[in-house]
N, C-alpha and C positions, 0 to 999 in steps of 0.2 A: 800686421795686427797681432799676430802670435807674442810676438818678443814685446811688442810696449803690454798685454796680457802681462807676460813674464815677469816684464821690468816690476808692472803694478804689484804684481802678488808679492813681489821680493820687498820692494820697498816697503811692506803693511809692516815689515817686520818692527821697522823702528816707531811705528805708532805706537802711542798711550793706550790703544785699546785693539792691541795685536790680535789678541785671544781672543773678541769677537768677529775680527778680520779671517782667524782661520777660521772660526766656525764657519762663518758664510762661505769662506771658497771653498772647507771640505761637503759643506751642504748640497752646493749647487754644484760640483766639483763630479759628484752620483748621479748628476741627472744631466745636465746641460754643460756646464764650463771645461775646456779644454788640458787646462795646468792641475797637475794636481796637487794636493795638499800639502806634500812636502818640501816643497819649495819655500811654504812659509814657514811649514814648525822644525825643521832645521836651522835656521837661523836662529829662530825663537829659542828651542833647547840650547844652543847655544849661547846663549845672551843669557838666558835663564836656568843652568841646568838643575838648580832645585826644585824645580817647577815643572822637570822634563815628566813626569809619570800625571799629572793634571793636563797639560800641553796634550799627551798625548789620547787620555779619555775624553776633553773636548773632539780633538780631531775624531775621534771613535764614534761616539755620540751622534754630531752632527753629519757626519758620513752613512750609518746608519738612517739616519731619518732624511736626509738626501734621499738614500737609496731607496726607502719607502715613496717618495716623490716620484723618480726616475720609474718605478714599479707601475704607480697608477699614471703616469703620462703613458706608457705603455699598453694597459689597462684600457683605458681611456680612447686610445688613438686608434690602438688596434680596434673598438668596437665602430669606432665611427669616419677610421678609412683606412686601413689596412682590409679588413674585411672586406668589405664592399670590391674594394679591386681583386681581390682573391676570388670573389665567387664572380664577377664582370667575367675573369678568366677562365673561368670553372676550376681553378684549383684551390680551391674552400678545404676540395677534402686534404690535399698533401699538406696544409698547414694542419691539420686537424691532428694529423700522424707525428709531423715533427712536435705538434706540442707533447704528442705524449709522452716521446722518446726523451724527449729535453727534460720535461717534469721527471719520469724517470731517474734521469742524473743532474735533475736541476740545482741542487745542493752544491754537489762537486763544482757546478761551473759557477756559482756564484762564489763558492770559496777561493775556487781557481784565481778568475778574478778580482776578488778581494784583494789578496797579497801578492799578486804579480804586477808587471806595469800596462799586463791587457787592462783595456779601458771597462771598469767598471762599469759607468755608466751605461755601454753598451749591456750589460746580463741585468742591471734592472731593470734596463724598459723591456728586455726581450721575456724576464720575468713575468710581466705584469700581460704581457702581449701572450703570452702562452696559458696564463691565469695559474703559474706552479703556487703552489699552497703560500699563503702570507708568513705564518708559523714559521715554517722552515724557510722561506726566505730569509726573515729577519732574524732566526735564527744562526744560520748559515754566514750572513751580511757583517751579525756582532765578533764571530769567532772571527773569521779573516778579516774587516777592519783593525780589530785591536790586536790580533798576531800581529800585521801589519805595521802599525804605530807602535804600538808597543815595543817592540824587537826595534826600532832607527830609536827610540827614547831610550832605551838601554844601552844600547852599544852609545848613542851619544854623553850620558849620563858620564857612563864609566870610563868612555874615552877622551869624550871633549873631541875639539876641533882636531884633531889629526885624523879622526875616522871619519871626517863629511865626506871626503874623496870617495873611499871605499862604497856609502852609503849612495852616496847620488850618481856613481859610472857602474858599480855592481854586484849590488845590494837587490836589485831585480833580479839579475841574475840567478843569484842564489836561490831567490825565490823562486824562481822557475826550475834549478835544478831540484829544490826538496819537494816539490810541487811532483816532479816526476818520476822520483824517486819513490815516493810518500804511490802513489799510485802502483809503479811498478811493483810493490812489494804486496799491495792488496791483488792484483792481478798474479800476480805468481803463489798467493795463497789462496786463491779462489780454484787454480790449475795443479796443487798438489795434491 
């Protein structure tokens, strides 16, 4: 079921109405759908690379307000069955605690996930399930979305097809390396 998913999102690419193709898979893509966005707006920047820095604010935008989606199903489910099992169990109160810890650094982990290939959709329903501030969610949501997109529209722009390779085996990676980089440097100025 995965791969005919895959196939679908691939082939939107040569539609006449692409660009509302990715909006939808990057929309539901933050809440529910499997594949993520770049599967379609790679092809697209490629087929289109004058168009790659609009390609990529659609994908932004609509990922963004996915993420708001993914938040209040979270919101939403948490109050009317996540809870309920929590306290059946009596541990109402350790979810009580992690949400705090999580709202805490709940920025970072939606940022985290924003630009890496952990699954988004996972930090906005746990968002929305935790109640961390909306503000700095979507705050949070816009900065790593469009780092994200933005940075594969770039490199695709200037490169063209010879950097998809790089982009779709280890372009995550990287993101996870500057992701802990980017941290370890706040954590060793927090200890000097």
């Amino acid at each position: 079921m995965l791969k005919r998913l895959y196939d679908w999102t691939l082939s939107m690419a040569q539609h006449p109405r692409a660009l509302w193709a990715l909006a939808f898979v990057a929309f539901i893509e933050s809440s529910v759908f499997p594949i993520p966005p770049d599967i379609l707006m790679i092809p697209l920047i490629i087929a289109r690379p004058r168009a790659a820095f609009k390609i990529a604010l659609v994908a932004t935008v609509a990922s963004v307000l996915g993420g708001m989606l993914g938040y209040f199903i979270g919101y939403g489910a948490f109050e009317t069955i996540g809870k309920p099992v929590l306290e059946f169990y009596g541990k109402d109160a350790y979810f009580d605690e992690f949400a705090v810890k999580y709202n805490e650094w709940g920025a970072w982990a939606v940022l985290i996930a924003g630009v890496t290939p952990f699954p988004y959709k996972v930090i906005t329903i746990l968002s929305g399930a935790t109640s961390l501030s909306l503000p700095v969610f979507i705050l949070a949501s816009v900065v790593a979305r469009a780092l994200r997109f933005f940075i594969v529209a770039a490199l695709l722009w200037k490169f063209g097809a010879p950097i998809r390779d790089f982009i779709e085996k280890r372009l995550g990676l990287v993101f996870i390396a500057f992701v802990v980089i980017l941290l370890g440097g706040f954590y060793a100025v927090k200890f000097l």
